[in-house]
C-alpha positions in Angstrom: 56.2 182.9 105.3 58.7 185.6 104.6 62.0 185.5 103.1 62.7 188.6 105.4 61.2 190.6 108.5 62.9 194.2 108.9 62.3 195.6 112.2 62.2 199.1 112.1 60.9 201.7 109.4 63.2 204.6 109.4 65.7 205.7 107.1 67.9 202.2 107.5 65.0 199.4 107.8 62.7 201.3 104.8 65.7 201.3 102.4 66.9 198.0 103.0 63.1 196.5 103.0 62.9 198.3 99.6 65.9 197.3 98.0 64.9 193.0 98.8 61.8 194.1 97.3 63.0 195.2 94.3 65.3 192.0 94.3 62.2 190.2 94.4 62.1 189.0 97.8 59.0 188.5 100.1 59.1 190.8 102.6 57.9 192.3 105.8 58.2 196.1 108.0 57.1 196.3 111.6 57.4 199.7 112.5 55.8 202.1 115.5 53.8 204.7 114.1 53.9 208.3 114.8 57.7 208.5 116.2 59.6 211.1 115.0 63.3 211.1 115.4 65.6 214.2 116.4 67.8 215.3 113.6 69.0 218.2 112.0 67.7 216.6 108.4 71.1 217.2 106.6 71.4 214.6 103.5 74.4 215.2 101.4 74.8 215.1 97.5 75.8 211.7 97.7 72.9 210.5 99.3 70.5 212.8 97.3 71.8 210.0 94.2 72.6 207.2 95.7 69.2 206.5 97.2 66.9 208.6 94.2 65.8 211.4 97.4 63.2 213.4 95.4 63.5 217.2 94.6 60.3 217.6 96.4 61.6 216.1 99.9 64.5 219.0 100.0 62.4 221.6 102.0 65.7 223.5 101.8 69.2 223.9 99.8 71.7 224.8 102.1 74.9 226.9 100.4 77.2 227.7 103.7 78.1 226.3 107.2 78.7 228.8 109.9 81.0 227.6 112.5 80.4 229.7 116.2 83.2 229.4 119.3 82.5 229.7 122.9 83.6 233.2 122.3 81.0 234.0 119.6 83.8 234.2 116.4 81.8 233.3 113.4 83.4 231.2 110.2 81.3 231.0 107.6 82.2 228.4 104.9 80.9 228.7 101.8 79.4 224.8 100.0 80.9 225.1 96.5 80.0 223.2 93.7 77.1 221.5 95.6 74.9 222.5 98.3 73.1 219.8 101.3 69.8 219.1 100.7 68.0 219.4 104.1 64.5 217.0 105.1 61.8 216.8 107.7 62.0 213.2 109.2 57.9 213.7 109.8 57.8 213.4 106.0 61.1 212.0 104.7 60.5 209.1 106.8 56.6 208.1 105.8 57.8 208.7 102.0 60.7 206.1 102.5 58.1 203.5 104.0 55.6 204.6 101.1 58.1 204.0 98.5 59.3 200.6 100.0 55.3 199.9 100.1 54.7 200.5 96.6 57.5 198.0 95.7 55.8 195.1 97.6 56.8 195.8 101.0 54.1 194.6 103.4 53.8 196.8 106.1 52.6 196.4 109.7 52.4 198.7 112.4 53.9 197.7 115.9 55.8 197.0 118.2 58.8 194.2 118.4 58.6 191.6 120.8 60.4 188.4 120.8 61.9 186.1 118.2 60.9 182.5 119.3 62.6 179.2 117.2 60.6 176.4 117.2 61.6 175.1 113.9 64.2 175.7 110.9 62.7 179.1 110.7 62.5 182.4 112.9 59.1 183.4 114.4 59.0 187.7 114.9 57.2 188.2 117.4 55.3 191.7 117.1 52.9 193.9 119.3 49.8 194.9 117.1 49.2 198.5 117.1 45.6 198.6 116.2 44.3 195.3 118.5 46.9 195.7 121.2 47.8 191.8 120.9 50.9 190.0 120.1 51.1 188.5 117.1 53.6 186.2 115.2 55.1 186.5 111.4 57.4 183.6 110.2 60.7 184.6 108.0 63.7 182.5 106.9 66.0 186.2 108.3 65.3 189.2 110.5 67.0 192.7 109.8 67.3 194.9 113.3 67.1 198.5 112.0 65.2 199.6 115.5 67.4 202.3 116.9 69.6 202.8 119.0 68.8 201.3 122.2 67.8 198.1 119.6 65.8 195.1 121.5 66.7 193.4 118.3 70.1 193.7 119.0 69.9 193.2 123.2 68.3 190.1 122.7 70.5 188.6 119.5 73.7 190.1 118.9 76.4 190.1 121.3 77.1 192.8 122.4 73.9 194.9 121.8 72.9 195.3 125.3 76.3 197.6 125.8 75.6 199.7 122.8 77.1 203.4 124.1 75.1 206.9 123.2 74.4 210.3 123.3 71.3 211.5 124.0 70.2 214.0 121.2 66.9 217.0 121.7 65.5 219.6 119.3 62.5 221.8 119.0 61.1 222.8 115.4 59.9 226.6 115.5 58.6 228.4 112.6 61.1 230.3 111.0 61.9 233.7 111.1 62.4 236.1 108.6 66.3 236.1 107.0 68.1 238.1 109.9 71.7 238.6 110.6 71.5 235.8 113.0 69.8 234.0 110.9 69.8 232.8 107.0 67.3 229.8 105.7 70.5 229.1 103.3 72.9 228.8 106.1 73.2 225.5 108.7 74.8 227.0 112.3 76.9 224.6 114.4 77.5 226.4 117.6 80.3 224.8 119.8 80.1 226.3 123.6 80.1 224.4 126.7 77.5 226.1 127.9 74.9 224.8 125.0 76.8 221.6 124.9 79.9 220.0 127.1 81.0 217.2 125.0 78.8 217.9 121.7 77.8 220.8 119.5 74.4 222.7 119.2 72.1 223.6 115.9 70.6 225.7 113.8 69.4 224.0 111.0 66.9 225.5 108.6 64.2 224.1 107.0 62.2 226.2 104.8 59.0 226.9 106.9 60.4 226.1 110.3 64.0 224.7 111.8 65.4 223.0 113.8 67.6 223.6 116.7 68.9 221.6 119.2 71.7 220.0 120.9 73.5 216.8 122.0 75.4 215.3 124.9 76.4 212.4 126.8 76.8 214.0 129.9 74.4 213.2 132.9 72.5 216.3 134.3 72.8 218.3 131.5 69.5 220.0 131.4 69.1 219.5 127.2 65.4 221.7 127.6 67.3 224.4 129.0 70.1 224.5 126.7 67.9 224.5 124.1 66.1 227.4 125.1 69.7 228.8 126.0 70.7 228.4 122.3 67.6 229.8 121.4 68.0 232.9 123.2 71.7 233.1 121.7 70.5 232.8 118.2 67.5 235.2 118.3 64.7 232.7 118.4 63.1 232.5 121.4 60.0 234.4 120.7 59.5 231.7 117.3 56.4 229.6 117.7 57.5 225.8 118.7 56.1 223.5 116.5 57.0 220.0 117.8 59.6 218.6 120.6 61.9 215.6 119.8 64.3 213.8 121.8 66.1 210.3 120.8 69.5 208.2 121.7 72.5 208.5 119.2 75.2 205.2 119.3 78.9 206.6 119.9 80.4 204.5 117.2 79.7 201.3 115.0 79.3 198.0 117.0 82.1 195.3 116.8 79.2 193.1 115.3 76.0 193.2 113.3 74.8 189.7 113.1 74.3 186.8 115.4 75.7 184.1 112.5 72.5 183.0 112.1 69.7 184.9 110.7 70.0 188.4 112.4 71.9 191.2 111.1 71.5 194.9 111.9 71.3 198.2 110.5 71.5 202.0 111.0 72.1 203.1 114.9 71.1 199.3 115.7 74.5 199.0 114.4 75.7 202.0 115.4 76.4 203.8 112.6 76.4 207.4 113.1 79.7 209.4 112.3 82.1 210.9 115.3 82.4 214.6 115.5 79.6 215.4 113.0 76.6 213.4 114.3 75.8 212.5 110.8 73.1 209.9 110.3 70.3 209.9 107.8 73.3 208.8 104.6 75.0 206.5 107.0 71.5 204.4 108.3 70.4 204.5 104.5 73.7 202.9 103.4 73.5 200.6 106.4 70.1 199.3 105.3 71.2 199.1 101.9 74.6 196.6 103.2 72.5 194.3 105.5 69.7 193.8 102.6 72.6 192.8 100.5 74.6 190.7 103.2 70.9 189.0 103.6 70.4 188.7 99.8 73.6 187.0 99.9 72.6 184.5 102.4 69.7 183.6 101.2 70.8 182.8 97.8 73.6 181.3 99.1 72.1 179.3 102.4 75.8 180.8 104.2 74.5 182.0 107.6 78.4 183.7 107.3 77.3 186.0 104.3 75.7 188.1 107.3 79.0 189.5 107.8 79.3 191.1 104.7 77.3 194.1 106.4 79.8 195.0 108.4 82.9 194.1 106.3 81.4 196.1 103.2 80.7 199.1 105.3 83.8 199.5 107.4 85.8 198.6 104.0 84.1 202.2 102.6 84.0 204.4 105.9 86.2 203.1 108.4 88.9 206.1 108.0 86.5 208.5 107.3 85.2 207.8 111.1 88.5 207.2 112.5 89.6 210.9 111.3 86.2 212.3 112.7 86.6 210.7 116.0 90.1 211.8 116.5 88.8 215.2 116.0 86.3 214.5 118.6 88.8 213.7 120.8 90.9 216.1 120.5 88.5 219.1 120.1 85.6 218.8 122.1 87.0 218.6 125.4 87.1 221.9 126.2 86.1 225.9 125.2 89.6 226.3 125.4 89.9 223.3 122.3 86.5 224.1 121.0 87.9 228.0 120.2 91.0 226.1 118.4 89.0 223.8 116.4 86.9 227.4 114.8 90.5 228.9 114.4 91.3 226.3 112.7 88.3 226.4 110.0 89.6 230.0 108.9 92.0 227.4 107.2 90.6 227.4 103.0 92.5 224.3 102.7 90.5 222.4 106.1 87.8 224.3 104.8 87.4 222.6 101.2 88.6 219.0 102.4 86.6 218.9 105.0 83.1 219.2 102.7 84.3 217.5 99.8 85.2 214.8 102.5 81.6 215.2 103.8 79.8 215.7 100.0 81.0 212.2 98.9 81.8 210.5 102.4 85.2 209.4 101.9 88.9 211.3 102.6 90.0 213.3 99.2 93.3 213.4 97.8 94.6 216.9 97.6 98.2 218.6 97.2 100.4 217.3 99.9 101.4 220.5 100.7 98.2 221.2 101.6 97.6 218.0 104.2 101.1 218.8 105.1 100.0 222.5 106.2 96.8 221.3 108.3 98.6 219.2 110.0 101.1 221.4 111.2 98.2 224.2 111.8 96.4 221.0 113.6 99.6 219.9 115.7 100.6 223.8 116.5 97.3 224.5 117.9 96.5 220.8 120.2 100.1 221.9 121.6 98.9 225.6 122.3 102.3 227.0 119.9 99.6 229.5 118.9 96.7 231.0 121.0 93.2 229.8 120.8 91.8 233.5 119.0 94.6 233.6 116.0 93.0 233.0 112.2 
């Protein structure tokens, strides 16, 4: 018997498994071995000490951002005070599960099932890895951290079987040497309609290799041949391909995480993965780190309602933070036309140094209002085309 069964082993479910566990809770991670998600490994300052991310799981230190147009213009913007810490999900994620291990975290490797109720307690229902039979684990509260097409989530949560995404590819190659197309200090975010129509492409390094990829929710879109496209664009093509990932993304944050009962999810089970940006690894951590806390919560009090607390906590910290960022996805990524604003508009010192402060401690800064006032006259002149697309 269990005080809680987390479903799920990646960045969300491992931290929130590890966090009960250093509460002093009894508990239990299924997870399916060997699955690597797509991502561009970017973990921010704030994440770096917020979840204790070791030195030695930065395979890189990145120091600038290059934004590229449709048209090929190049803004480069410069990380001050700071730089983002980059990770390989191959190791980042098996060190998460290790470290939620060491703290009294039993682990089993599987596949989820079912949850069955035959009693005053949940039954998981799990598919064994290593016999290839179900089998059954008993908990007083489940925690859906299993992605974003969650059968956690389908089968408790109302609304889970409608969850919206994006579906998100990538290929790690070996890295080249330092080029002018490429710099192992420098993240690329390419936005052309060609590599993506509604999303952005990547070049993100990672010491030895890096990864490059794209996103998109439109159907048809070829996402093998846009990488290689993007490739081709960037110099890489002739780099030796390591490994091939491709994954769902959720859209936006689900209306709710937890079926009032003893289910409550996390990470893109939830949906949390931030407009514009695609930004994931700090958002699924904190999730974990909200639903082991609403679950703490419940279980010390016996409130089924304390679920909520998930949700309320994290939309309380980030709901503006994701409201700005989709309205910029609205607006910008419709078209090359709006895609070659959006780049003219980084040229702008003042977007430049809000925006990554913004994205460094994940939440809107206060700055001169002069300066606010001046982007959004910059932002207003160029949706309404005052100024052309191709002036800094």
């Amino acid at each position: 018997m269990y005080d809680v069964v987390v479903i799920g082993g990646g960045p969300s479910g491992a931290t929130a498994a590890n966090d009960l566990a250093l509460s002093g809770f009894r508990v239990a991670m299924i997870d399916r071995a060997g699955r690597i998600k797509p991502c561009g490994g970017a973990v921010p300052p704030r994440a770096i000490s917020d979840f204790d991310i070791p030195d030695d799981q930065l395979i890189a230190k990145v120091n600038t951002a290059r934004m590229v147009s449709p048209t090929g213009r190049r803004v480069d913007i410069p990380i001050e005070n700071g730089f983002v810490g980059m990770v390989d999900r191959k190791d980042f994620d098996p060190f998460l599960r290790e470290r939620a291990i060491s703290n009294g975290v039993t682990s089993l490797t599987g596949t989820f099932r079912s949850i069955e109720r035959r009693g005053d307690n949940p039954t998981v229902i799990y598919r064994d890895k290593k016999t290839g039979k179900d089998k059954s684990i008993r908990t007083r509260m489940i925690i859906g951290a299993d992605g974003a097409r969650s059968n956690v989530a389908k089968a408790e949560v109302p609304g889970g079987e409608k969850i919206n995404y994006v579906i998100a590819y990538h290929e790690i190659i070996e890295a080249p040497a330092k080029s002018a197309s490429y710099d192992p200090l420098r993240c690329d975010v390419i936005y052309d309609g060609k590599i993506s129509p509604d999303f952005y492409g990547w070049v993100f390094p990672h010491g030895a290799s890096c990864s490059v990829g794209m996103g998109t929710g439109v159907d048809g879109v070829d996402l093998k041949q846009a990488t290689a496209d993007l490739r081709a664009a960037s110099g890489l093509t002739d780099c030796k391909t390591l490994r091939r990932e491709g994954a769902p993304i959720p859209l936006r944050p689900m209306d709710k995480w937890d079926n009032g009962l003893d289910v409550v999810l996390a990470g893109d089970a939830a949906g949390v993965v931030a407009p514009s940006s695609g930004e994931g690894i700090y958002y699924a951590m904190m999730g974990g780190r909200l639903a082991a806390t609403a679950v703490s919560s419940a279980l010390t009090s016996g409130r089924a309602k304390d679920l909520t607390l998930a949700r309320k906590l994290f939309m309380n910290e980030h709901k503006n933070v994701f409201k700005v960022l989709g309205a910029m996805q609205n607006a910008y990524y419709r078209s090359d036309e709006r895609r070659e604003r959006f780049v003219s508009l980084c040229h702008d010192v003042d977007v430049q140094r809000l925006t990554f402060e913004a994205y460094m401690n994940k939440k809107l800064v206060a700055a001169k209002p002069m300066a606010h006032l001046k982007i959004g006259v910059k932002n207003l002149a160029h949706l309404t085309r005052i100024i052309p697309a191709t002036r800094i």
